[in-house]
N, C-alpha and C positions, 0 to 999 in steps of 0.2 A: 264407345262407338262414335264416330268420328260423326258430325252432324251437317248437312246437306248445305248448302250454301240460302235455300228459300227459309229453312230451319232457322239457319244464322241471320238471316236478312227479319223473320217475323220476332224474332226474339228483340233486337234492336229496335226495329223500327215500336216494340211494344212498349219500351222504355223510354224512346224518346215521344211517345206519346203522354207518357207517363208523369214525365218529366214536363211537357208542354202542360199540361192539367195543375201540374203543381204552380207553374208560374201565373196562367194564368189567373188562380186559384188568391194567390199572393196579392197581383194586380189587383182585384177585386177588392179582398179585405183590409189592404193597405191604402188608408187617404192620406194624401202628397208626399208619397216618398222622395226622401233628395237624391242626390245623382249615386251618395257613396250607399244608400242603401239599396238603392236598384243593382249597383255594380255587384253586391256584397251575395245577394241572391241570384244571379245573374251567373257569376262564378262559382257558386256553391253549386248548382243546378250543370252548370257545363262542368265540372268535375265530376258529378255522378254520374254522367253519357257518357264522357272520357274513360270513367273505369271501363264501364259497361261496354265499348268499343273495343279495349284493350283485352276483357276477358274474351270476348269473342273469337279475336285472333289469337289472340295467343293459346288456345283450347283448340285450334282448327289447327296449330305447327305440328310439326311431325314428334317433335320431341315429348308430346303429349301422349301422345298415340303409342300403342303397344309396339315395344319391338321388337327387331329379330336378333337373336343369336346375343344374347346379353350377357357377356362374361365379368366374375368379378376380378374388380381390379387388383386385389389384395395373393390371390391363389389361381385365377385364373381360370376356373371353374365355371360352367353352362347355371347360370344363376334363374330362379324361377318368378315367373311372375305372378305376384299377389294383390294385381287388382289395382284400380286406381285411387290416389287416397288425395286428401286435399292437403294443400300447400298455400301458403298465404307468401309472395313477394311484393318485396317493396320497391317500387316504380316512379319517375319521378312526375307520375299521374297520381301516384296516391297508392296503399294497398292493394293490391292486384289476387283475389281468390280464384285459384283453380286448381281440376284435378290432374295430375300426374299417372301415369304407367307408373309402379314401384313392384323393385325388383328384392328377392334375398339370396342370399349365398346358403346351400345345405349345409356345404362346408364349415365356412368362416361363421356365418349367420350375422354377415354384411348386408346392409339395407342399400340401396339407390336407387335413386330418380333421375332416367338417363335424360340430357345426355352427360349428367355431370355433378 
């Protein structure tokens, strides 16, 4: 089910709090870090809000989302849908976790994950 944009908005903004706690967390227990070990956590910390933005949208596209009239490519047959299941992509943010609409053929007993 497709999640509301305040849904989307509290989910984020929970991580980038999350995310704030850790660094400041860091600052605290860390005495006189040099420049490359601030950058080092710095970027480690924006890479995990970066996922975390990327799963957002990319779970709110259509292609996520259940569809209609899903034929397989193979036979050309009204393919049925079996729920959303997880998919891991690689992004060049990093690993990218999320769930898909997947489809199978009665037929063939071809799998996909529209749109492709």
């Amino acid at each position: 089910m497709k999640k509301t944009r305040e849904q989307r908005r509290a989910k984020l903004a929970a991580k980038a709090d999350e995310i704030i706690e850790c660094l400041l967390d860091w600052t605290e227990e860390t005495e006189k870090p040099n420049l490359t070990q601030i950058e080092d956590v710095v970027l480690k910390l924006r890479g995990e809000l970066s996922i975390a933005m990327l799963e957002t949208v990319v779970d709110a596209q259509e292609s996520v989302q259940p569809a209609e009239a899903v034929t397989c490519p193979k036979c050309g047959r009204p393919m049925r849908y079996k729920g959303r299941r997880d998919k891991q992509l690689e992004s060049r943010a990093g690993a990218v976790d999320l769930a898909r609409g997947y489809y199978a053929c009665p037929r063939c007993e071809r799998g996909l994950f529209p749109p492709g």
